[in-house]
GUDREN-805632 format. One record per residue: x, z, y of N, C-alpha, C in turn. Coordinates in steps of 0.001 Angstrom, whole numbers, padded with zeros to 6 digits. Atoms other than C-alpha are relative to their C-alpha. Example, Ala and Ser with C-alpha at 12.3 -4.5 7.8 and 13.67 -1.06 7.14 Angstrom:
+---------+---------+---------+---------+---------+---------+---------+---------+---------+
!    n.xx !    n.zz !    n.yy !   ca.xx !   ca.zz !   ca.yy !    c.xx !    c.zz !    c.yy !
+---------+---------+---------+---------+---------+---------+---------+---------+---------+
!  000890 !  000000 ! -001190 !  012300 !  007800 ! -004500 !  000900 !  000000 !  001200 !
! -000820 ! -000060 ! -001190 !  013670 !  007140 ! -001060 ! -000770 !  000730 !  001090 !
+---------+---------+---------+---------+---------+---------+---------+---------+---------+
This chain:
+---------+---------+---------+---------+---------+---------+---------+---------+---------+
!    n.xx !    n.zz !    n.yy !   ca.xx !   ca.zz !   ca.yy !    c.xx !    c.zz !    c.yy !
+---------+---------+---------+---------+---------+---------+---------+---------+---------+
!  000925 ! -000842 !  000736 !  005603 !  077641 !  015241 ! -000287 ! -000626 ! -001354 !
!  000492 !  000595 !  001170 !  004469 !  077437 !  011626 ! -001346 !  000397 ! -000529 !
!  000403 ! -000280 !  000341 !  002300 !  078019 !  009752 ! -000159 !  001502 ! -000798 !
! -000429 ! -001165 ! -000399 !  003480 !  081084 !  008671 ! -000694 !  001299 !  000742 !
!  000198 ! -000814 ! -001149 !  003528 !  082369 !  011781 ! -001381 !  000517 !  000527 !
!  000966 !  000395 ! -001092 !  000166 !  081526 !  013016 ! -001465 !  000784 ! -001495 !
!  000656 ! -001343 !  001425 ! -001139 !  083743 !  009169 !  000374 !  001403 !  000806 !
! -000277 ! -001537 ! -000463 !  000704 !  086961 !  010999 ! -000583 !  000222 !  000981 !
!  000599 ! -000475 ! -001557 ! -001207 !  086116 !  014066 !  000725 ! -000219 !  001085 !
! -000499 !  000568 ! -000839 !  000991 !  084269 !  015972 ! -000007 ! -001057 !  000336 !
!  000622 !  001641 ! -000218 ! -000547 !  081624 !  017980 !  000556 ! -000485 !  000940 !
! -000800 !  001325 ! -001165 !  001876 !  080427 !  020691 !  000847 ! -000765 ! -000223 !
! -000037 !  001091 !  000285 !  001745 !  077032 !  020020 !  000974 !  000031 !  000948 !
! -001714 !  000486 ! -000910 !  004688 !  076985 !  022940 !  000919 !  000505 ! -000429 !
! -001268 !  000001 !  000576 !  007001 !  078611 !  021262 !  001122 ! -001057 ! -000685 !
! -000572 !  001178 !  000702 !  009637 !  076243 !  020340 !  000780 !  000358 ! -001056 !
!  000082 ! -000057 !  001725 !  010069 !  075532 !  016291 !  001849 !  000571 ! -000125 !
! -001202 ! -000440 !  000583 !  013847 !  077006 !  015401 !  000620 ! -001229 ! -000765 !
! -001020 !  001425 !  000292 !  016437 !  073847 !  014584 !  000897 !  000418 ! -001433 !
! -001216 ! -000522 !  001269 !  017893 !  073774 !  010678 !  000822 ! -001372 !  000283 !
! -001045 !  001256 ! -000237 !  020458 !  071274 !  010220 ! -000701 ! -000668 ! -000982 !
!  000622 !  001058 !  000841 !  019227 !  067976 !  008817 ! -001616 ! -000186 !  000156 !
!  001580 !  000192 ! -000335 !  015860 !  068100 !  010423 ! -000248 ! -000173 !  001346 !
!  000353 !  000869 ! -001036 !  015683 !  066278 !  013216 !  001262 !  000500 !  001108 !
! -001037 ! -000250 ! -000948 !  018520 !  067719 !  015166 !  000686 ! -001371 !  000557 !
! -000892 !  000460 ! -000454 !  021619 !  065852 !  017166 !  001168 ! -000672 ! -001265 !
! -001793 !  000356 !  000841 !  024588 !  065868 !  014471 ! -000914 ! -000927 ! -001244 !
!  000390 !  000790 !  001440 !  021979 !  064503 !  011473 ! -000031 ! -001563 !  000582 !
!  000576 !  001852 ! -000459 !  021429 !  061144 !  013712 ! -001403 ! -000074 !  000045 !
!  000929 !  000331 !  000070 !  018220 !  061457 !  013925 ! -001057 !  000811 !  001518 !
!  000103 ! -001068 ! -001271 !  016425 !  062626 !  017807 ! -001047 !  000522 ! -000299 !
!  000813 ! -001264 ! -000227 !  015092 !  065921 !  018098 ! -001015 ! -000296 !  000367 !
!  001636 ! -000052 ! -000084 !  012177 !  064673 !  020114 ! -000724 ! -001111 ! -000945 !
!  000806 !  000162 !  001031 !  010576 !  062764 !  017551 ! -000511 !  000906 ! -001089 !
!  000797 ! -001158 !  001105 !  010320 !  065219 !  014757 ! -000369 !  000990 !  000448 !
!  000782 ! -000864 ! -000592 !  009814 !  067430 !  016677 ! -001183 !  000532 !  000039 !
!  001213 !  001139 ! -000241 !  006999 !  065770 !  018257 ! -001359 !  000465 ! -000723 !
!  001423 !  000126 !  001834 !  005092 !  065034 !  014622 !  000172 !  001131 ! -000116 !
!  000114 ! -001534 !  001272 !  005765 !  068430 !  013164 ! -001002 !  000781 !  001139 !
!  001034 ! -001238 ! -001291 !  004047 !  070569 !  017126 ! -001567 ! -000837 ! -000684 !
!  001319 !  000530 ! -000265 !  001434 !  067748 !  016477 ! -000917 !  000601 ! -001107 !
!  000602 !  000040 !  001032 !  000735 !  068121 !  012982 ! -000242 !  001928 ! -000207 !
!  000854 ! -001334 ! -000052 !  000966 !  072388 !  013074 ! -001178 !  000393 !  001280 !
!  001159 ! -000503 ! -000734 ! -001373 !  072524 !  015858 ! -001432 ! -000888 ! -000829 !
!  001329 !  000064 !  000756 ! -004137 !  070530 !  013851 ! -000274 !  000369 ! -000889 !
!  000571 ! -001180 !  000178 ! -003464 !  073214 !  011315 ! -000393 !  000776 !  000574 !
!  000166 ! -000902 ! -000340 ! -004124 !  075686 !  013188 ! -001375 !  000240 !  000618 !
!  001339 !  000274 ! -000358 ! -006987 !  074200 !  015220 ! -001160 !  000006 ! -000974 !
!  000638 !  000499 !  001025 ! -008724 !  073067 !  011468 !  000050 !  001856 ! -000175 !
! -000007 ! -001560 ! -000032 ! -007821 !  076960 !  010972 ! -001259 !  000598 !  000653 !
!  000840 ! -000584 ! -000628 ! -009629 !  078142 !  013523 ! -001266 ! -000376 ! -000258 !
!  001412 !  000521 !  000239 ! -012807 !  076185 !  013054 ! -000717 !  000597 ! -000891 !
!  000635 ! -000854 !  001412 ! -013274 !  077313 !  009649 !  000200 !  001689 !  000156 !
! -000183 ! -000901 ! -000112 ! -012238 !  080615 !  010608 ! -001492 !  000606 !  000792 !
!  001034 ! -000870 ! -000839 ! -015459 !  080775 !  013045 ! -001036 ! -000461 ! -000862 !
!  001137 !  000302 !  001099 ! -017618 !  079573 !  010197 ! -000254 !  000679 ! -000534 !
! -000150 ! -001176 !  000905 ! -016750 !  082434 !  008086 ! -000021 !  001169 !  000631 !
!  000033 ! -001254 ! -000654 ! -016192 !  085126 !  010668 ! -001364 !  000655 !  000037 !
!  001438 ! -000696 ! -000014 ! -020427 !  085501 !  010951 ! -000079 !  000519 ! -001079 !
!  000213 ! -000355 !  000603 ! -020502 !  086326 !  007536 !  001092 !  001364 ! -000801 !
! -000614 ! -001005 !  000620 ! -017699 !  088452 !  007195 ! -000067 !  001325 !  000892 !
!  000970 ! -001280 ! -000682 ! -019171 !  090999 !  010282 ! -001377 !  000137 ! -000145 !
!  001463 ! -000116 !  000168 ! -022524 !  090921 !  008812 !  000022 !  001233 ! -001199 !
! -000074 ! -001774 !  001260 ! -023390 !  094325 !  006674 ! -001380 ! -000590 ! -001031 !
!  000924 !  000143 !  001026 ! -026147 !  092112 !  004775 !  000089 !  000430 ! -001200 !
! -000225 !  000143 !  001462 ! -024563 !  092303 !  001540 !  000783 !  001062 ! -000151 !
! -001046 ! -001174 !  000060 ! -022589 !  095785 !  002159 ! -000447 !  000705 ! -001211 !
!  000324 ! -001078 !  001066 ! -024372 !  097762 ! -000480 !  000600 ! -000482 ! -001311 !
! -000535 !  000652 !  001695 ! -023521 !  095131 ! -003275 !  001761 !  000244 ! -000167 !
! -001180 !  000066 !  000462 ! -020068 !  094861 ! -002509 !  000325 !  001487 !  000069 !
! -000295 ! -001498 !  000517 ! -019607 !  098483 ! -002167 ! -000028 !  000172 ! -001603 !
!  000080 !  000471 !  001522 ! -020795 !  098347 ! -005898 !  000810 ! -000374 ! -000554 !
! -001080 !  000814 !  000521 ! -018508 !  095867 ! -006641 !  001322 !  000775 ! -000043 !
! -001210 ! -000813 ! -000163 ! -015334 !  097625 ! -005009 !  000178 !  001043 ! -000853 !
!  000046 ! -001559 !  000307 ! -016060 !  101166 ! -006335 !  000077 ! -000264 ! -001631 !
! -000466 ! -000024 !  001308 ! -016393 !  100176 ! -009743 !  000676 ! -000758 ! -000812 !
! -001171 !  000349 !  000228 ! -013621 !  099334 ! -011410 !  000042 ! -001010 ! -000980 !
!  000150 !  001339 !  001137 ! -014975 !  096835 ! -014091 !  000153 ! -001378 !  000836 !
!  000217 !  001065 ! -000583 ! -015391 !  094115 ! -011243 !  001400 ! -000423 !  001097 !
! -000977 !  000285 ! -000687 ! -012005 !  094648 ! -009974 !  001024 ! -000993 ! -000606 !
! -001401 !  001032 !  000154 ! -008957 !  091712 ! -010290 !  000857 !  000174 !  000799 !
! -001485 ! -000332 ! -000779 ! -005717 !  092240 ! -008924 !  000511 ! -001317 !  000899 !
!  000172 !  001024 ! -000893 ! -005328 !  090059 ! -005968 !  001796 ! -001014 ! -000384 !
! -000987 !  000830 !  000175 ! -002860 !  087212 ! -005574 !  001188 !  000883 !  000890 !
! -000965 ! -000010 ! -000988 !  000634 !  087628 ! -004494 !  000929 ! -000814 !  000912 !
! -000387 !  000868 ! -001547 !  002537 !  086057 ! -001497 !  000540 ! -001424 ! -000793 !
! -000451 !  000935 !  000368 !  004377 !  083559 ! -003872 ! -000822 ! -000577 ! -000908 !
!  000905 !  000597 !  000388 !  001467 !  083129 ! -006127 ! -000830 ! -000788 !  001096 !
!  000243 !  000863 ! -001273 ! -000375 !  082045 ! -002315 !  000834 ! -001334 ! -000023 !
! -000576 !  001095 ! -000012 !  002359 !  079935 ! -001944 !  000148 ! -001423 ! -000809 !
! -000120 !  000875 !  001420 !  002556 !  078234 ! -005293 ! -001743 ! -000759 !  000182 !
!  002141 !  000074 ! -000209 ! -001664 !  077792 ! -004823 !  000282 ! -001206 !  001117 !
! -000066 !  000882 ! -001591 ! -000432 !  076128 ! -001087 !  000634 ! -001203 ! -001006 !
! -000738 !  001876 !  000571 !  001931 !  073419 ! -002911 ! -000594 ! -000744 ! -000946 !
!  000973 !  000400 !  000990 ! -000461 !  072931 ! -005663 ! -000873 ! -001204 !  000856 !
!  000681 !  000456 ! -000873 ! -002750 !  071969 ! -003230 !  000297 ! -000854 !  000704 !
! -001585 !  001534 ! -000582 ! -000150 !  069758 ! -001041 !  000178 ! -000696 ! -000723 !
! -000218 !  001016 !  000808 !  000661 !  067737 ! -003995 ! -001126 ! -000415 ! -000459 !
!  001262 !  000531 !  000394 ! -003182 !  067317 ! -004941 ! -000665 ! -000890 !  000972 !
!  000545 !  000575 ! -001022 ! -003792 !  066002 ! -001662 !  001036 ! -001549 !  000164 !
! -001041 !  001703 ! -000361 ! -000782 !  063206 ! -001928 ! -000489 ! -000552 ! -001604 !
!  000021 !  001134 !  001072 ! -002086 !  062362 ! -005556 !  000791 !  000195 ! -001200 !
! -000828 ! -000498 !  001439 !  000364 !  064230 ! -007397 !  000174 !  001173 ! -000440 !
! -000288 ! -001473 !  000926 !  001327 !  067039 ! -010087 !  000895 !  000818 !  000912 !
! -000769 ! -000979 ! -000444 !  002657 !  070045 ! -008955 !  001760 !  000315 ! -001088 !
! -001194 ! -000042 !  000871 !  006274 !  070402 ! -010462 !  000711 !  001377 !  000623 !
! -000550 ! -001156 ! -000328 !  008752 !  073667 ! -010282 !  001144 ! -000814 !  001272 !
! -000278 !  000135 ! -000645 !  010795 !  071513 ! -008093 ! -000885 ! -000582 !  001451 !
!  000797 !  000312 ! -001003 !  008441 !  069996 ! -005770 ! -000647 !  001685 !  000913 !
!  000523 ! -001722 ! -000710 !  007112 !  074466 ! -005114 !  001768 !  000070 !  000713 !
! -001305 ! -000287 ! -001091 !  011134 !  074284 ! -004230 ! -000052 ! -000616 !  001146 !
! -000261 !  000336 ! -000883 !  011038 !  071999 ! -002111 ! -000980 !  000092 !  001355 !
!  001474 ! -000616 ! -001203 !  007505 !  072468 !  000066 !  000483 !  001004 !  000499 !
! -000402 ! -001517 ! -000497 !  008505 !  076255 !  000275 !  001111 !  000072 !  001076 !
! -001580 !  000666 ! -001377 !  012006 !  074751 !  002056 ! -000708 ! -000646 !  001084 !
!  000820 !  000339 ! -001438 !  009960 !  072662 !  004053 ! -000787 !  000870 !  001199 !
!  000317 ! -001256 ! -000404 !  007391 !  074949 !  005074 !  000489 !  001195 !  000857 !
! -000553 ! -001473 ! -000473 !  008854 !  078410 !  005410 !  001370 !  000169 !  000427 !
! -001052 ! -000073 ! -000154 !  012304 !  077460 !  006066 !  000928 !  000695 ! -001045 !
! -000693 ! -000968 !  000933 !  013629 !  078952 !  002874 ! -000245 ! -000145 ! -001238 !
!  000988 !  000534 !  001161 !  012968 !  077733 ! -000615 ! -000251 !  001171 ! -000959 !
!  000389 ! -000919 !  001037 !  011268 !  079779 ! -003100 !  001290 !  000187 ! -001394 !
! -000712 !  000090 !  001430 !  013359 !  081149 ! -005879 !  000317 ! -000813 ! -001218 !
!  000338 !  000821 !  001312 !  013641 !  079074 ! -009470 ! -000662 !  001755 ! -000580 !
!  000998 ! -000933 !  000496 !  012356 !  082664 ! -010914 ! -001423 !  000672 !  000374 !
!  000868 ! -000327 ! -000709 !  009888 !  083466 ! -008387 ! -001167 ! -001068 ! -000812 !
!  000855 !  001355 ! -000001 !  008547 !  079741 ! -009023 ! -000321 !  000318 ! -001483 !
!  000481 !  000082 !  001425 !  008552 !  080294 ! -012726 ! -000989 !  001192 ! -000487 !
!  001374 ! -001546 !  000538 !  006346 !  083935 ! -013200 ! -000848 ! -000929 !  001361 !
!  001190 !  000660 ! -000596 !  004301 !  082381 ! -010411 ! -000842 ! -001157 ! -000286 !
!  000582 !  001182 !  000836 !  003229 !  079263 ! -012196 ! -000766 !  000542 ! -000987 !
!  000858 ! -000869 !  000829 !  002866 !  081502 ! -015415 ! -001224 !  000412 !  000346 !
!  001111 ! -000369 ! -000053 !  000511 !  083726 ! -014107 ! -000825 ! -000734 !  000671 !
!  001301 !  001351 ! -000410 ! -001614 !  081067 ! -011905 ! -000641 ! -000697 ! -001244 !
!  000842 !  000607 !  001331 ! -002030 !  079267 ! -015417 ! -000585 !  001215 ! -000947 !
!  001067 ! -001224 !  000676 ! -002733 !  082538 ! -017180 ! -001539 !  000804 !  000793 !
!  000983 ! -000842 ! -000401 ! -005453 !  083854 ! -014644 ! -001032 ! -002126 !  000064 !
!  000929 !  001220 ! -000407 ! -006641 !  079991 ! -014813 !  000160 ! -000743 !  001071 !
! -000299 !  000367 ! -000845 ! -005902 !  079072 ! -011583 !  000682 ! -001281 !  000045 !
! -000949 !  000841 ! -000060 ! -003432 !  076008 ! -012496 ! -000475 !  000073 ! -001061 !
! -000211 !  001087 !  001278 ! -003889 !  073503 ! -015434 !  001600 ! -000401 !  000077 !
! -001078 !  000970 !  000388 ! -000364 !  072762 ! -016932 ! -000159 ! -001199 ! -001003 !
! -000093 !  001158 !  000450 !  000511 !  069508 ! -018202 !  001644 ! -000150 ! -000444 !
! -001627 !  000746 !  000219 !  003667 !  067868 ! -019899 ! -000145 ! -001417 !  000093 !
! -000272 !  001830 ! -000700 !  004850 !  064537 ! -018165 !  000778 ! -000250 ! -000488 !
! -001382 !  000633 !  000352 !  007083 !  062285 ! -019633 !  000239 ! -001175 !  001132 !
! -001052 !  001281 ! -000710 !  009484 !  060443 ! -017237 !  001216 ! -000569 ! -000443 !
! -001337 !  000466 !  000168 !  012167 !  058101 ! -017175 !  001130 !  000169 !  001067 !
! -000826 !  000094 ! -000724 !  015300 !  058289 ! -015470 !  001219 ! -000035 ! -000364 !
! -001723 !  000471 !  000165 !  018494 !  056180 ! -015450 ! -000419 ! -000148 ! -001862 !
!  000494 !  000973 !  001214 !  016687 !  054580 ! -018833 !  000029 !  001767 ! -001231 !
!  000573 ! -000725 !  001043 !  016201 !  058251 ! -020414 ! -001040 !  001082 !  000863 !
!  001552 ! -000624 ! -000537 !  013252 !  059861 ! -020852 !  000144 !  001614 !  000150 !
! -000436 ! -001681 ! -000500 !  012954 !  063514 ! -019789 ! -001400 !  000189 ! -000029 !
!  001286 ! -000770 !  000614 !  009804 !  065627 ! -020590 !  000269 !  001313 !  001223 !
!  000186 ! -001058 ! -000827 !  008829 !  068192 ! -017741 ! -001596 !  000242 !  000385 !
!  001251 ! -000141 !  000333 !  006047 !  070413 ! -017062 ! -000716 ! -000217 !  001368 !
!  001002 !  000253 ! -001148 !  003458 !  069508 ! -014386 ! -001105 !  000561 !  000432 !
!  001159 ! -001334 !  000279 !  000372 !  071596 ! -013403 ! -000667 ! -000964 !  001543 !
!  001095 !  000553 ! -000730 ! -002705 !  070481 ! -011489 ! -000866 !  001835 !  000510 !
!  000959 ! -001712 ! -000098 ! -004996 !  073544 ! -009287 ! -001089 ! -000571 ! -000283 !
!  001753 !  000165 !  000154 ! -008245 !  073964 ! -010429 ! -001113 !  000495 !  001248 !
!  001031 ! -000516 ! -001403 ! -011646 !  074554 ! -008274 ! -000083 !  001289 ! -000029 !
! -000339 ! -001110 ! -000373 ! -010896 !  078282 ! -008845 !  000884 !  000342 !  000717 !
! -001478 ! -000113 ! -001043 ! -007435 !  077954 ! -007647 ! -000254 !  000048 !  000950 !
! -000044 !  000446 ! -001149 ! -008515 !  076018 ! -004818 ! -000706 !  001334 !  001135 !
!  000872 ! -001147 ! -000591 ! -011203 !  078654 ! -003863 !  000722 !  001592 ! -000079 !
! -000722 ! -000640 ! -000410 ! -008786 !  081610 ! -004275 !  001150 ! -000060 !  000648 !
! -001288 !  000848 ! -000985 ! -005965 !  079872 ! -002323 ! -000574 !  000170 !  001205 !
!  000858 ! -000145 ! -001487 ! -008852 !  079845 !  000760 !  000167 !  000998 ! -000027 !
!  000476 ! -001402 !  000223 ! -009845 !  083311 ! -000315 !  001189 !  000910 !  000879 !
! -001459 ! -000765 ! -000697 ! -006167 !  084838 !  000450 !  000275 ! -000738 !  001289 !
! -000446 !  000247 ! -001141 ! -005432 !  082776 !  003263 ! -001146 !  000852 !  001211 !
!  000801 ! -001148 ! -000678 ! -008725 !  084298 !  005191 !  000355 !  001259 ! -000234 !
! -000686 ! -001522 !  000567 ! -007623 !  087756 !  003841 !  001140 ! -000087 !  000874 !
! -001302 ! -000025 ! -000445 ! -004051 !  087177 !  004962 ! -000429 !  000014 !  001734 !
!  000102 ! -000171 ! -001321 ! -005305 !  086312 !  008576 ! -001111 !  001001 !  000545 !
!  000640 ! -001653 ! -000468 ! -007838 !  089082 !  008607 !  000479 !  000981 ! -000062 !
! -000647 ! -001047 !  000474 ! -005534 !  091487 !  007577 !  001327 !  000004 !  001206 !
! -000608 !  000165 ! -001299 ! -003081 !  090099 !  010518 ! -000249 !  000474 !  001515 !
!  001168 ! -000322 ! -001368 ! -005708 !  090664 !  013330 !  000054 !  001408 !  000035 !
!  000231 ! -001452 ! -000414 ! -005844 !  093909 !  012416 !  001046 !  000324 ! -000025 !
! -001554 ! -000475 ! -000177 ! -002289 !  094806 !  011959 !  000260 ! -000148 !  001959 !
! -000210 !  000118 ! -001152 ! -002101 !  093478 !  015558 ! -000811 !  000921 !  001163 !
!  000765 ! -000993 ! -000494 ! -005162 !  095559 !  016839 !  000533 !  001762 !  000066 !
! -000773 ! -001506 !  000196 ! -003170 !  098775 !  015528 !  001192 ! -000151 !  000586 !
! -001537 !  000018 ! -000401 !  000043 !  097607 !  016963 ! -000320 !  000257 !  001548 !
!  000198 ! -000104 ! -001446 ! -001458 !  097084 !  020349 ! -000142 !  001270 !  001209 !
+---------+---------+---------+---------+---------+---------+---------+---------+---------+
């Protein structure tokens, strides 16, 4: 299971994870039950950390206290913003992943998370209008880094999320799994 999965509303943690080559399999040299292992361990304490916060927020998102305002809000069209999309989410997720190890977000590093992750790496064009607009709606601070490598220097761009980012990055992921629940309620 991934993470992913467990956004569409798919929570059986027994399902077993789908084998790419070079990730922990037989032929790479390296045994299956170890990575395995770490990876069940480490998506179930997403999912658990998920849930927690999920029942923190759930009281306030079946409460009709504040229905009249946001009605308000919705209906008129000055207070509307055009929500994120799935690879902007994503781009927001690796932002975030690299802020938590200490480092800049780079167009290859969104390749490579997204490979990790989702089994599938994000586009190079996807990655590039998704950066754009994250730094145009604010969301992402870019930066230019200068590195060295193999004694020349190379200039690339780097981008940090901001505390808006961070807080619309939550925003859609609750959305995304409320919007799952119910897809599943209508399917049922």
């Amino acid at each position: 299971m991934n993470v992913f999965r467990f956004l569409r509303g798919e929570n059986d943690l027994t399902a077993k994870p789908s084998r790419r080559p070079g990730l922990g399999n037989a032929s790479a040299g390296t045994p299956p039950e170890r990575r395995t292992r770490t990876r069940e361990e480490l998506e179930r304490t997403v999912v658990d950390s998920m849930k927690s916060a999920l029942s923190l927020i759930e009281p306030c998102l079946a409460s009709d206290a504040y229905d009249d305002a946001m009605i308000h809000l919705g209906v008129n069209g000055d207070y509307f913003v055009e929500s994120l999309g799935q690879h902007e989410v994503q781009t927001l997720g690796c932002a975030l992943y690299m802020q938590k190890r200490g480092k800049a977000l780079t167009y290859l590093a969104v390749h490579q998370i997204t490979d990790q992750f989702a089994g599938k790496a994000m586009n190079t064009p996807m990655i590039y209008k998704s950066l754009n607009r994250l730094v145009a709606r604010g969301l992402l601070i870019g930066d230019d880094q200068a590195q060295t490598e193999g004694g020349e220097a190379l200039r690339t761009k780097a981008y940090r999320i901001t505390d808006s980012g961070k807080a619309a990055f939550r925003l859609a992921i609750w959305n995304a799994r409320i919007l799952a629940a119910s897809q599943q309620v209508v399917a049922a």
